[in-house]
C-alpha positions in Angstrom: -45.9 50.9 91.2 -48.1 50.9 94.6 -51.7 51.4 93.4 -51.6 54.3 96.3 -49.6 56.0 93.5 -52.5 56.2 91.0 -55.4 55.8 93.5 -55.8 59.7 93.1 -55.7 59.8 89.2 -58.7 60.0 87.1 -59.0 56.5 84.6 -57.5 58.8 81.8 -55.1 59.9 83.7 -54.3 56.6 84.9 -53.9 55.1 81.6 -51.8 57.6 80.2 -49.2 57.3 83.3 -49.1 53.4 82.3 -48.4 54.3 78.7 -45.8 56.6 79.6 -43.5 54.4 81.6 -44.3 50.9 79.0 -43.0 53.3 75.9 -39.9 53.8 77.7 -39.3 50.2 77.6 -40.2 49.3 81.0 -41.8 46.4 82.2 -44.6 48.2 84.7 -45.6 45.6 87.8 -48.8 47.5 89.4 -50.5 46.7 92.5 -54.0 46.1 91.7 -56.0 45.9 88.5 -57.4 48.3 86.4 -60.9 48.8 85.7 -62.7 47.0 82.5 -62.8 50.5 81.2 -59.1 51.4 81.6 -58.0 48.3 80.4 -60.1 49.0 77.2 -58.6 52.5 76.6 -55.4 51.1 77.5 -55.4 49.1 74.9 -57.0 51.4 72.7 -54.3 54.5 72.8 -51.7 51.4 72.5 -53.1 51.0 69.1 -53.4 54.0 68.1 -49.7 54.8 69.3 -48.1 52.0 67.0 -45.2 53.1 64.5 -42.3 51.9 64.3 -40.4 52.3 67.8 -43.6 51.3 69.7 -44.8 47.9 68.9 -48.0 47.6 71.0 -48.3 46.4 74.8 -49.0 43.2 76.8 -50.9 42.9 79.7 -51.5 40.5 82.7 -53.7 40.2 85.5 -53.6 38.4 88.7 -56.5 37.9 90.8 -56.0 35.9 93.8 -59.5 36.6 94.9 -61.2 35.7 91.1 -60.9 32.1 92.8 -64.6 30.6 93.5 -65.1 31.2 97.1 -66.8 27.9 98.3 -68.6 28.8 101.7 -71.0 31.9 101.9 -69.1 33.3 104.5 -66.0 33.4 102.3 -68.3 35.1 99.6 -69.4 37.9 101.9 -66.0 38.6 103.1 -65.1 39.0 99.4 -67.3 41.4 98.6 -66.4 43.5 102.2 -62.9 43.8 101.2 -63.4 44.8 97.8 -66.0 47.5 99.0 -63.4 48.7 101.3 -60.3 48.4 99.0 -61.2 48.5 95.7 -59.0 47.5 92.8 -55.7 46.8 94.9 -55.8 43.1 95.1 -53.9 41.5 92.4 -51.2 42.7 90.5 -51.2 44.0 87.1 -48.3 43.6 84.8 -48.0 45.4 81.6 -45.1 45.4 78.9 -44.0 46.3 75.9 -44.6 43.9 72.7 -40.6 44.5 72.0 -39.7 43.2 75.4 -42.8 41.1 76.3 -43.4 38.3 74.1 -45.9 36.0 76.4 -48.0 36.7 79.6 -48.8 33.4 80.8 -51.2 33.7 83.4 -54.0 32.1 85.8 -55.7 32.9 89.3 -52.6 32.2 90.9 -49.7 33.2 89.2 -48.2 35.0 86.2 -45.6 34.1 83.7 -43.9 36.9 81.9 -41.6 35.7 79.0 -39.3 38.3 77.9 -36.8 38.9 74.6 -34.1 41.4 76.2 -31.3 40.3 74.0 -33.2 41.7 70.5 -33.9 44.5 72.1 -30.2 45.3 73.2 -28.9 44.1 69.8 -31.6 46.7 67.7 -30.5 49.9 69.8 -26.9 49.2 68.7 
């Protein structure tokens, strides 16, 4: 999903859209990250949304930019682009437990392990 899609959205908003698709059974690749606060009420309606067709979420972030930034120049560009940009670089994924079973993840890449064949076999 291009973060330009939910760009407009309040955080509420925003977090509901994402718990929409990922309790359809999708596996939801965003550009960007959320905020600290929408990740936290993500994961808080998750919980409260458990029975026993939903089984919770997982969630991954990538942060190419969360990388120390040796020279001071580096630093200051940084903080220019994320003025100017905001959450879009990086790349959120976000899953659900049923399908998801480990996000593997550091500043420069993301692992997503999946279990597709239970799923298909429990929907039979």
């Amino acid at each position: 999903m291009p973060y330009a899609e939910i760009e407009q959205l309040t955080s509420e908003a925003r977090v509901g859209k994402i718990l929409d698709i990922v309790k359809k059974n999708r596996i939801l690749l965003l550009e960007g990250r959320l905020k600290k606060e929408e990740e936290t009420e993500l994961i808080k309606q998750t919980m409260e949304a458990i029975d026993d067709q939903f089984k919770g979420i997982e969630i991954g972030t990538i942060d190419p930019a969360a990388k120390e930034c040796a020279a001071f120049f580096a630093k200051i560009k940084k903080s220019v682009v994320n003025i100017l940009i905001g959450n879009r670089v990086g790349l959120t994924i976000v899953g659900p437990a049923s399908i998801v079973k480990e996000i593997k993840q550091d500043p420069e890449k993301i692992q997503v392990f999946t279990d597709i064949g239970k799923e298909k076999k429990r929907k039979r």
